[in-house]
C-alpha positions in Angstrom: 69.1 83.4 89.4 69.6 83.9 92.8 70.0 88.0 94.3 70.9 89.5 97.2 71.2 93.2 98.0 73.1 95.4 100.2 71.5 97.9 102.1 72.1 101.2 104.6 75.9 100.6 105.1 77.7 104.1 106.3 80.9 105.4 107.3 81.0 108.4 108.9 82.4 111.4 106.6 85.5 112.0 108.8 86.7 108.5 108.9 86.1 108.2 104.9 89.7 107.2 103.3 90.6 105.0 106.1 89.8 101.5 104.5 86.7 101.0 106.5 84.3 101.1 103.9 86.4 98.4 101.7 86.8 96.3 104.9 83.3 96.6 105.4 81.9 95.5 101.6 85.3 92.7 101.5 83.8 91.4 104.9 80.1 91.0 103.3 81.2 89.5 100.1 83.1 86.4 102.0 79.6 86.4 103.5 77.2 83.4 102.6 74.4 85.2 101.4 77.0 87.1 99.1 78.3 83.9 98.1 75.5 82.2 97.1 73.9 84.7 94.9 74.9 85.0 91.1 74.0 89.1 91.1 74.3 91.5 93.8 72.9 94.6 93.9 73.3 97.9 96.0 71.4 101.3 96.0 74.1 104.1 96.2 73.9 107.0 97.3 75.3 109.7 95.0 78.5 110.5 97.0 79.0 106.3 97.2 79.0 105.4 93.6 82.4 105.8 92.9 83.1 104.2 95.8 81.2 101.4 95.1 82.5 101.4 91.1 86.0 100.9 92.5 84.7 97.7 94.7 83.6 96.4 91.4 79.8 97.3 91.0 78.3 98.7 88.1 75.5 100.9 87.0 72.3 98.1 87.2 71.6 97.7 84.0 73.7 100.6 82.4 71.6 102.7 83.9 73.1 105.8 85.5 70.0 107.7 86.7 69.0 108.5 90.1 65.9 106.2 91.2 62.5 107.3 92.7 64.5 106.8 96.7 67.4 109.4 95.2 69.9 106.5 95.0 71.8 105.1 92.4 71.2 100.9 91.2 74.0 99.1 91.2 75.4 95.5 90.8 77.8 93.3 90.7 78.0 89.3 89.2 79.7 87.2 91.3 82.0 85.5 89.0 83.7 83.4 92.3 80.3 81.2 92.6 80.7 77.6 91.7 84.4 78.1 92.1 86.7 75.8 94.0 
């Protein structure tokens, strides 16, 4: 299986709601490293999950616990590899 992982991506709190953030993560996933990897994952900060949830990412694992960093696991399958 091949993984890749998102890291430190911000918006600043007053520009929140704007469409950046999605613009951001919809700007990554066309990336190649996004595209080649069967499971993403991202750690999320705890005022980003839902945000993240909505882009389609899921608890890793089912699990919703806070990890040793203070972050939150998620990950997503990318169910566009190997399509033409």
């Amino acid at each position: 299986m091949t993984e890749s992982i998102l890291l430190t991506i911000f918006v600043l709190p007053e520009l929140h709601g704007n469409g950046i953030g999605r613009y951001i993560i919809q700007t990554l996933e066309q990336d190649e490293l996004f595209l080649r990897a069967d499971r993403i994952e991202i750690p999320a900060s705890i005022t980003a999950v839902e945000f993240y949830k909505k882009q389609g990412y899921d608890y890793k694992n089912g699990v919703n616990e806070l990890d040793d960093e203070g972050h939150y696991r998620l990950e997503k399958f990318n169910v566009k590899k190997g399509v033409d």
